[in-house]
MMTF fields as JSON, N, C-alpha, C and O atoms, coordinates in Angstrom:
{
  "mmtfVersion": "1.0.0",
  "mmtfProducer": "UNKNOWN",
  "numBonds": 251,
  "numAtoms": 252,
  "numGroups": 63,
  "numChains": 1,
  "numModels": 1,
  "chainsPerModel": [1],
  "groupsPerChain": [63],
  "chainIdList": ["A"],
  "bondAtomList": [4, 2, 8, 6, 12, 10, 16, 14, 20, 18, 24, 22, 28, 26, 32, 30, 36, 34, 40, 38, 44, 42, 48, 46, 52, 50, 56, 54, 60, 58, 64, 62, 68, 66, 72, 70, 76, 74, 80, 78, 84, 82, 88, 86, 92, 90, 96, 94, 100, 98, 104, 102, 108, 106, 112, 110, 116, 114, 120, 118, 124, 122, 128, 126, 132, 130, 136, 134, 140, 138, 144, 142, 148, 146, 152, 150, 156, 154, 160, 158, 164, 162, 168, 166, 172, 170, 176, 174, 180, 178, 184, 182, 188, 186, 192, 190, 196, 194, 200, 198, 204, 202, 208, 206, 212, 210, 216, 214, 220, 218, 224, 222, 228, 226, 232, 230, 236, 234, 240, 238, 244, 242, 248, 246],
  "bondOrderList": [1, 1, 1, 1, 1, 1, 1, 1, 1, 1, 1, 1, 1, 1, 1, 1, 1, 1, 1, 1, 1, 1, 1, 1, 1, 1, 1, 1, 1, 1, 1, 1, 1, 1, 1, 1, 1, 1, 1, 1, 1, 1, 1, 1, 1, 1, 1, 1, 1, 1, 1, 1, 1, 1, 1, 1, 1, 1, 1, 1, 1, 1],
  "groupList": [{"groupName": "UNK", "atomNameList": ["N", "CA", "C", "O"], "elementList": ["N", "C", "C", "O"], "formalChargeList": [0, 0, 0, 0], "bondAtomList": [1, 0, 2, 1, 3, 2], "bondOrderList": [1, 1, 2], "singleLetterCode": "X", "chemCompType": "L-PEPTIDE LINKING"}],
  "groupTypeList": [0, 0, 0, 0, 0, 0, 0, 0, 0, 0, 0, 0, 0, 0, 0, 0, 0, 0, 0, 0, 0, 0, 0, 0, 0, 0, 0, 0, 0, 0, 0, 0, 0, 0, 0, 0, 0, 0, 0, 0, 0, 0, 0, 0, 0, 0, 0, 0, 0, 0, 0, 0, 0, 0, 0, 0, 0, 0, 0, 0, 0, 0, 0],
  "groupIdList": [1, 2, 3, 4, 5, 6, 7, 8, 9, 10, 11, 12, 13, 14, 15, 16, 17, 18, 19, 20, 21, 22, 23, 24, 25, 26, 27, 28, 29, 30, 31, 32, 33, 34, 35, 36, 37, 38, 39, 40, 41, 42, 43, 44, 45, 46, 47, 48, 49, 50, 51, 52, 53, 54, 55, 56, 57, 58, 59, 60, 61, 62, 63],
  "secStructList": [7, 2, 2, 2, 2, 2, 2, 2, 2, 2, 2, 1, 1, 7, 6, 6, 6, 6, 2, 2, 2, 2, 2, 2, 2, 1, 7, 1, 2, 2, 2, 2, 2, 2, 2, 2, 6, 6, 6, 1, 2, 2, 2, 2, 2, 2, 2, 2, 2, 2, 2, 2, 2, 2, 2, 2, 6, 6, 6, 6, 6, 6, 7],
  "xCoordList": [-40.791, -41.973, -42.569, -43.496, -41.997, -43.03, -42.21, -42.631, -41.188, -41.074, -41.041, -40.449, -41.861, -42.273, -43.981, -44.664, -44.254, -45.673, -45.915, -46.746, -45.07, -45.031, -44.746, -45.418, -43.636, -43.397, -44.493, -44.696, -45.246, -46.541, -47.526, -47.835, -48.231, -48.471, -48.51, -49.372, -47.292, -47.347, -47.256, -47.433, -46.996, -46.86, -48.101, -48.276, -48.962, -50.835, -50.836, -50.095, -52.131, -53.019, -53.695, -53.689, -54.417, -54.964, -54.393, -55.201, -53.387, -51.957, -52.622, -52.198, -53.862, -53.708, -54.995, -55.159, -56.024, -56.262, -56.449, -57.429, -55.351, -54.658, -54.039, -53.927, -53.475, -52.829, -53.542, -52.916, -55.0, -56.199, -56.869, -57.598, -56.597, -57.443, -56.245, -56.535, -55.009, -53.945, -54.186, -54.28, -54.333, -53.989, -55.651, -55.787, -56.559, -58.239, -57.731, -57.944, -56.796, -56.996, -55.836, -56.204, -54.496, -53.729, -52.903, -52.435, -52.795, -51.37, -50.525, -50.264, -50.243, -49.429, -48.233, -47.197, -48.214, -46.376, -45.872, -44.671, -46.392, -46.177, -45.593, -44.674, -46.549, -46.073, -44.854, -44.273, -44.512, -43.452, -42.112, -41.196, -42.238, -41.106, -40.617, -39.449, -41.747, -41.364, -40.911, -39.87, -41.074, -40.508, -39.48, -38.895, -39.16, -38.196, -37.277, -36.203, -37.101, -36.062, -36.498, -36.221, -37.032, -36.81, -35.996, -35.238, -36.21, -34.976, -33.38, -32.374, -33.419, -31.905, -31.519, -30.337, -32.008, -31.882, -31.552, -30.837, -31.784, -31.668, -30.325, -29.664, -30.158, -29.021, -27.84, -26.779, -28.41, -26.859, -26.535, -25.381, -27.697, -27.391, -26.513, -25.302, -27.158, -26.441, -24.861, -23.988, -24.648, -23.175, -22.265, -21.051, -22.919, -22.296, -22.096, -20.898, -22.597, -22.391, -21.694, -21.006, -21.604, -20.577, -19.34, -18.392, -19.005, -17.962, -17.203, -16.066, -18.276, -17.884, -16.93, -15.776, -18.168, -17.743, -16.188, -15.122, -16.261, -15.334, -13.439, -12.435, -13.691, -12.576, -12.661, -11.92, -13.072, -12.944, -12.289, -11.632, -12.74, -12.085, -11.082, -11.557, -10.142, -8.787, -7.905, -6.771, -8.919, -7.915, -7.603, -6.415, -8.281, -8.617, -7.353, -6.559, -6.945, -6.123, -4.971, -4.127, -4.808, -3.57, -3.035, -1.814, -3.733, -2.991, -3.323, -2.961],
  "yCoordList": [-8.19, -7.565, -6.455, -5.777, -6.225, -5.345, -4.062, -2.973, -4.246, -2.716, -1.912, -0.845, -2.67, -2.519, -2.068, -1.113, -2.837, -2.14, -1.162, -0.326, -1.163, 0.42, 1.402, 2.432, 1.164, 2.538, 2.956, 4.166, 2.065, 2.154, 2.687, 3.855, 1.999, 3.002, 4.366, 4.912, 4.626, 6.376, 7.052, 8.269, 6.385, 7.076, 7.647, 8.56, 6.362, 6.273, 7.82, 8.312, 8.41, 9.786, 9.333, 10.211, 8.096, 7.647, 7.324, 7.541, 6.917, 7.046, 7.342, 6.794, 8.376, 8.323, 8.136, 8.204, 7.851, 6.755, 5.28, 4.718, 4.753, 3.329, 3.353, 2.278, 4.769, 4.483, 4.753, 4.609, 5.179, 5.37, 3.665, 3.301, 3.096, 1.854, 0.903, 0.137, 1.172, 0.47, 0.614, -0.329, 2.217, 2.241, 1.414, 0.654, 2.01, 0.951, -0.453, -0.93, -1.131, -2.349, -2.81, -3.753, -2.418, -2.506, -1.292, -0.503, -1.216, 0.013, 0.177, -0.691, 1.313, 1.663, 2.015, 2.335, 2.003, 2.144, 0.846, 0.689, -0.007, -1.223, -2.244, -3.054, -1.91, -2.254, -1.699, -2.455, -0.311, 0.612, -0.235, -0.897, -0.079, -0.764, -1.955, -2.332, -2.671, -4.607, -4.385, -5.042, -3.857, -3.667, -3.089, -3.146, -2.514, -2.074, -2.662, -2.628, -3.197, -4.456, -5.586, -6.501, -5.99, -7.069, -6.544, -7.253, -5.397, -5.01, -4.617, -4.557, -4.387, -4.238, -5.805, -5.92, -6.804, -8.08, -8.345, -9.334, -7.92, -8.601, -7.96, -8.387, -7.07, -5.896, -6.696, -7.09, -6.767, -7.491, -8.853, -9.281, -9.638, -11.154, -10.733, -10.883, -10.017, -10.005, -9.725, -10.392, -8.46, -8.223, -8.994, -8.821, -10.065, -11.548, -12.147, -12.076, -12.587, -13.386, -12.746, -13.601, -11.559, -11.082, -11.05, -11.266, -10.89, -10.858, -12.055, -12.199, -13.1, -14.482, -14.825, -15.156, -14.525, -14.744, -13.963, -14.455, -13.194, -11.861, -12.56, -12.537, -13.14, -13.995, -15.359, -16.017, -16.042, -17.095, -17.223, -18.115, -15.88, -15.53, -15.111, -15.435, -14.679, -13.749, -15.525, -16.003, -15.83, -17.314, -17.966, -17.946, -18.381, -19.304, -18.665, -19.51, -17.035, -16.438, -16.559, -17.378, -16.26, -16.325, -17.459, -17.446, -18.869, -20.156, -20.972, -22.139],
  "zCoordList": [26.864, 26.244, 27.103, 26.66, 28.48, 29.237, 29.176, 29.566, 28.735, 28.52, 27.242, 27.08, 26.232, 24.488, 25.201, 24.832, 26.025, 26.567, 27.02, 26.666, 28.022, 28.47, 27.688, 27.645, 26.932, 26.179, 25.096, 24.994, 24.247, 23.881, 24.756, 24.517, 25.932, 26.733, 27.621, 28.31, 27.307, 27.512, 26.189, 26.151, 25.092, 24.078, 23.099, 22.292, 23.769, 23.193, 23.914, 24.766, 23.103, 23.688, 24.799, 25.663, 25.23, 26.033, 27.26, 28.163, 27.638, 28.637, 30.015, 31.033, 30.04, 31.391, 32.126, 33.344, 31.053, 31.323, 31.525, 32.015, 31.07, 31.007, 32.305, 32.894, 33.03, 33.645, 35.244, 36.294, 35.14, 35.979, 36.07, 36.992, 35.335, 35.32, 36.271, 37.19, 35.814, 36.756, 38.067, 38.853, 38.455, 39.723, 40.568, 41.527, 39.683, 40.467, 41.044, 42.159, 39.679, 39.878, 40.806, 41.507, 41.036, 42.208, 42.628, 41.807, 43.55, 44.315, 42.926, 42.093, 42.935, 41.445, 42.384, 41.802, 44.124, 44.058, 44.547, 44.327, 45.077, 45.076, 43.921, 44.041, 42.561, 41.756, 40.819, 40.041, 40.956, 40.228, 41.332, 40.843, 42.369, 43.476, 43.108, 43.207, 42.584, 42.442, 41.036, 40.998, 39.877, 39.091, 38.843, 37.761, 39.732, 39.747, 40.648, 40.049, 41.784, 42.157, 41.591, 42.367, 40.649, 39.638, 38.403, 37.742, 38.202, 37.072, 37.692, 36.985, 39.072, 39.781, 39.796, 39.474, 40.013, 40.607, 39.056, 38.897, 38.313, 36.67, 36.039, 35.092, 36.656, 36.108, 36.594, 36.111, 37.649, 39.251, 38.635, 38.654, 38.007, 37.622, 36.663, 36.826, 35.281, 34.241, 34.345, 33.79, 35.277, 35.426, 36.019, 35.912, 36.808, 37.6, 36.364, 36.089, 35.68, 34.612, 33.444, 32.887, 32.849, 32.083, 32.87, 32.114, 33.949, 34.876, 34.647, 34.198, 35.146, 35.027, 33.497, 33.225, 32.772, 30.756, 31.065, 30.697, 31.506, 31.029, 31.396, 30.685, 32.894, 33.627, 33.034, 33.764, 32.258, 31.661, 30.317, 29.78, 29.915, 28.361, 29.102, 30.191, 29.338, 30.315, 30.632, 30.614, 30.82, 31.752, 30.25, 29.927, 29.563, 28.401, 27.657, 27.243, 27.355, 26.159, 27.345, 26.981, 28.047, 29.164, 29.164, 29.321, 28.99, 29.614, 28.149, 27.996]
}
C-alpha cells in the first residue's frame, strides 16, 4: 500500500506541502534511505526465492 500512497501524494496539487509536513515531523533522508534498503532487501529476497522456485521446477521436469 505505500507505494499507492506515494504516488497519490505527488500526484495531489498539494504534494509539497505534504511533503513539508514530512520533513517537520522526521529527517526526510533518513527515511528515503530505509526505504529504500527495505525495498533492495525485498528485491534480493524475492529473486532468492524465484531462483529457488525456478531450480525446483528444472529438477522436478528433468527427473
Amino acid at each position: 500500500p505505500t507505494h499507492v500512497l506515494r504516488k497519490e501524494e505527488f500526484s495531489s496539487p498539494g504534494h509539497g506541502k505534504l511533503k513539508e509536513e514530512l520533513a517537520s515531523k522526521n529527517i526526510p533522508s533518513s527515511k528515503s534511505s530505509e526505504s529504500k534498503t527495505m525495498l533492495i532487501a525485498f528485491l534480493v529476497a524475492f529473486l532468492i526465492l524465484v531462483a529457488i522456485f525456478a531450480t525446483f521446477y528444472v529438477v522436478f521436469f528433468m527427473f
